[in-house]
N, C-alpha and C positions, 0 to 999 in steps of 0.2 A: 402522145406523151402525157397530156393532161390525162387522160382516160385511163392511162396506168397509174396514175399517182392516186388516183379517186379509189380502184381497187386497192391498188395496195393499204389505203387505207380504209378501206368497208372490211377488207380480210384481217389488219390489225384490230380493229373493234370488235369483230365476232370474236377474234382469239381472246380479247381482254373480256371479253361478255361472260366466255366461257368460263373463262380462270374466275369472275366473279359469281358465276352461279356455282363451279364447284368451292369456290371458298365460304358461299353461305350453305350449302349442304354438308358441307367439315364442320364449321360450327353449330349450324342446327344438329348436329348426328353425335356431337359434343355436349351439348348441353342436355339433348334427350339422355346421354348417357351419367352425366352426371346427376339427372332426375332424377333417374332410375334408382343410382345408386346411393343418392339419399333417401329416398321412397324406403329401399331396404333396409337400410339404417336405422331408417324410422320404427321399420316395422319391425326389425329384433328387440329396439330398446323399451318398444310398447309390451313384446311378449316376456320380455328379460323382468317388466315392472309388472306384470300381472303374474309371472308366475315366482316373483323371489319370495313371497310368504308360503305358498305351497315346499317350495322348495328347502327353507327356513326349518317349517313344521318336519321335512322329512326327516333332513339332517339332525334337528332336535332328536325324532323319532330313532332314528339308525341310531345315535351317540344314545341314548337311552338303553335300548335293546342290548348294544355293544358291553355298556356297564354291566348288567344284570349278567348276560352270559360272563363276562371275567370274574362277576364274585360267586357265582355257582359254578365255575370252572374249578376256584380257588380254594372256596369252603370243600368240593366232593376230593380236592386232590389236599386238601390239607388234613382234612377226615379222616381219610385213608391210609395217611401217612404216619411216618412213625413218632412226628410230632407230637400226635394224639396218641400214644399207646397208650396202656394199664397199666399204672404202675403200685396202684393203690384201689383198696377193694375195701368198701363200707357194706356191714351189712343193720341196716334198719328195724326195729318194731322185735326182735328178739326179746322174749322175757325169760318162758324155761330152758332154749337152749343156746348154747355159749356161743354165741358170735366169731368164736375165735375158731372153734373150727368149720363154721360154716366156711369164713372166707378161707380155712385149709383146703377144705375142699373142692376151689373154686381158683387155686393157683393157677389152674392149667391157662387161665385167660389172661396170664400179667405179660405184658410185651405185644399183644393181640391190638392194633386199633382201634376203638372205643366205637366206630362205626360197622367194626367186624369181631363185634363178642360172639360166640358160637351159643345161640340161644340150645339148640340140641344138646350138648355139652353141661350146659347150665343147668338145664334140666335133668338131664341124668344123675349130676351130681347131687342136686337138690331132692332126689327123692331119697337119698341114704337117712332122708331125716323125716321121719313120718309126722313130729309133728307140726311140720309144714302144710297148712293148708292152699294154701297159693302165695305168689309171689309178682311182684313187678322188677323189672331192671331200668335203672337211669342213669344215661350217660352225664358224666360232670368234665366237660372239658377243662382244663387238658386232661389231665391221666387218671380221674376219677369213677370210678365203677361202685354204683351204689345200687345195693339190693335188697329191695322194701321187701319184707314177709306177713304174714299175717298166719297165725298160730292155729291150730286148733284146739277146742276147747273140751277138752275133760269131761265127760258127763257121769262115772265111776268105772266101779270093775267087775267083772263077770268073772265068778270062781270057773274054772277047767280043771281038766286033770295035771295040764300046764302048770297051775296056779293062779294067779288074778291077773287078769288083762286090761289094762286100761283103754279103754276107749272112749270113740268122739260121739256127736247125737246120727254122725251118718255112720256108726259101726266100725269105724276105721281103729286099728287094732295100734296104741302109741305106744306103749312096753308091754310087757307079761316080765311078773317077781316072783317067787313064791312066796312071798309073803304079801298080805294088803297094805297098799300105800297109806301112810297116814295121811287125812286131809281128802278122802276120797270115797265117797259111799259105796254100797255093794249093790248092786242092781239084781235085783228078782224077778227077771222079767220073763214072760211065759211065751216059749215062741221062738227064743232066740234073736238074734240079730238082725233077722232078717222076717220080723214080725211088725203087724199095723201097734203093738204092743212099747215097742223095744221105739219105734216110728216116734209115737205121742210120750212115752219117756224120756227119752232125748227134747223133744221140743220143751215140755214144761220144766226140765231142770234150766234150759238153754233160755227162759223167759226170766227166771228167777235173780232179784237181784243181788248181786254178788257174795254181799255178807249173810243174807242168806241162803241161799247154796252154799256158804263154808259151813255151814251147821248142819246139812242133809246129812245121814247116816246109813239111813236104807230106804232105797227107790221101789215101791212094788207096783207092778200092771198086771192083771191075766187077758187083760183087751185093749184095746184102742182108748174104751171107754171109761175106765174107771185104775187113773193113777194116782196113785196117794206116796206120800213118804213121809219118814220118821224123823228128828231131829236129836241133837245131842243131848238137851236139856228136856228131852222125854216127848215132847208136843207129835202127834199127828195130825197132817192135811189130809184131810180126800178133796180130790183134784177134780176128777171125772177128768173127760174127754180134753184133748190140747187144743177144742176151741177156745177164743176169749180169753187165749190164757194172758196177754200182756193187762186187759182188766183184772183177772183172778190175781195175778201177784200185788196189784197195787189196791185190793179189797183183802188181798191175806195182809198185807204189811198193816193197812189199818185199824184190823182186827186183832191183830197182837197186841199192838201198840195199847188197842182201850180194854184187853181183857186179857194179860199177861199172865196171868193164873190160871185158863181153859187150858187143858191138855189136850181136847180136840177142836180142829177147825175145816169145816165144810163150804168150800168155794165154788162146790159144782156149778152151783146154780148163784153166780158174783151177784144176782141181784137182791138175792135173798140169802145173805151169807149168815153158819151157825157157829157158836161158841159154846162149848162146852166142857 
């Protein structure tokens, strides 16, 4: 009897031995797990703080990027649009011809988007005026179209059986009258238009300063080498060759100046200039 009561209680002690080693293995298998799961914790909030400035800089980055694409979305779709159309047409730097019908001629581009002038167009239209030497186009937002020209310059006129043709120093032909313009000398140049003659006449009238070329009368060359012209109050220059010509006019101008009374003046050679 006794010997069963000793088992019975050796086998309750193993059972409670049991329950306490599995109830320290619940707990240890608990707190390893909650290690764990602060370990990880740990280690997001370590990567979370090392990368929030990279991450910072991106977002900066992207919202930068983001902006510039919506104002160059904004600007090519407002360009385009009919916001910005033609409604008004400048034209610039015109002296001899009338502005008013340049921009007649240039209708065709009013209602067109300022970002979509039809330069081909423009040009076509713009060559009905010869004397147009070249041109710029500038957009004026909103509906402004301005068109800078720059002229060619008159160097006189070559009698034909046409009549007199005025032309530029590169030959370009800007009316034909039959009669000579007043204000324009007659060129005598041997060779034609298309000589080293006609070349260096052109250059020396085109050196010449303004108020003097209104006084040129008649331009002569038979060569490259030797241009001379006449004046209205009688004087002649011999020029020679259209080298050194911007020294040559600024050694004729001071040689009038101190001997007003020579009816001839010899600039060939500006270093050694004569009066006569």
């Amino acid at each position: 009897m006794i010997a069963d009561d000793v088992v019975e209680a050796v086998s309750v002690a193993a059972v409670d031995s049991d329950a306490a080693v599995e109830s320290d293995a619940a707990v240890r298998s608990s707190e390893v797990w909650r290690a764990a799961r602060a370990r990880r914790k740990a280690l997001r909030a370590e990567i979370r703080r090392f990368t929030s400035r990279s991450r910072r800089r991106r977002n900066i980055w992207l919202g930068a990027v983001g902006a510039v694409v919506l104002l160059v979305l904004g600007s090519v779709v407002a360009a385009y649009s009919p916001l910005f159309a033609v409604r008004e047409i400048t034209v610039a730097g015109a002296k001899t011809i009338d502005p008013a019908l340049v921009e007649q001629a240039l209708q065709g581009q009013i209602g067109s988007p300022l970002a979509l002038v039809d330069a081909g167009a423009v040009k076509s239209a713009l060559t009905e005026f010869p004397m147009i030497e070249n041109y710029a186009l500038e957009a004026r937002p909103p509906h402004e179209l301005v068109v800078r020209i720059v002229e060619r310059t008159p160097i006189g006129v070559i009698r034909s059986d046409a009549g007199f043709s005025l032309v530029d120093a590169a030959g370009v032909v800007l009316s034909t009258t039959p009669e000579q313009p007043e204000g324009q000398p007659r060129l005598d140049i041997s060779g034609g238009i298309d000589s080293p003659a006609f070349r260096s006449a052109g250059l020396v009238m085109r050196s010449l300063p303004a108020d003097l070329r209104a006084t040129v009368t008649v331009v002569r060359a038979s060569s490259g080498d030797d241009v001379s012209f006449t004046t209205s109050d009688g004087k002649t220059v011999i020029w020679g060759g259209e080298g050194d010509s911007v020294r040559k006019a600024e050694v004729l101008v001071r040689l009038i100046a101190a001997t007003p009374d020579s009816r001839t003046f010899d600039v060939s050679s500006p270093t050694v200039p004569v009066a006569g």
